[in-house]
C-alpha positions, 0 to 999 in steps of 0.5 A: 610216420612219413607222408608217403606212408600215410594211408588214403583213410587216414589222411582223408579222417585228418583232412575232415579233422582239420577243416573242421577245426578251421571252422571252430577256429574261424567262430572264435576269431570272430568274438574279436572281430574288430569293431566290425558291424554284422547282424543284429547281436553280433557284438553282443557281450552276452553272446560273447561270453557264452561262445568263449564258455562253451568252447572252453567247456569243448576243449576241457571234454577233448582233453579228458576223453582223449586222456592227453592233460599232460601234453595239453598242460606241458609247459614248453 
């Protein structure tokens, strides 16, 4: 598919898709955030291990609900 061909509902869907995938992203990038120092429990290894659980928890439930473990898994 060419971006010229892409229809306006599509590319607002993969727009919303993206931005939202940047704001997980930004949650995981913050358990290392570099010795900064934030709210109360912020470096807290607790909460740490419960975001890195349940967001790898996520991405095994995108994976079999969208039924790609071979391309997930493919090594390159």
């Amino acid at each position: 598919m060419r971006k010229g061909e892409i229809p306006t509902e599509l590319s607002l869907l993969a727009f919303d898709f993206f931005y939202s995938f940047s704001r997980f992203e930004f949650c995981l990038k913050n358990l290392f955030h570099g010795g900064k120092h934030g709210a109360a429990g912020w470096d807290s290894p607790e909460r740490t291990h419960s975001l890195i659980t349940w967001s790898a928890a996520v991405l095994e439930c995108l994976v079999e609900t969208g039924d790609f473990r071979g391309d997930y898994e493919r090594l390159y």
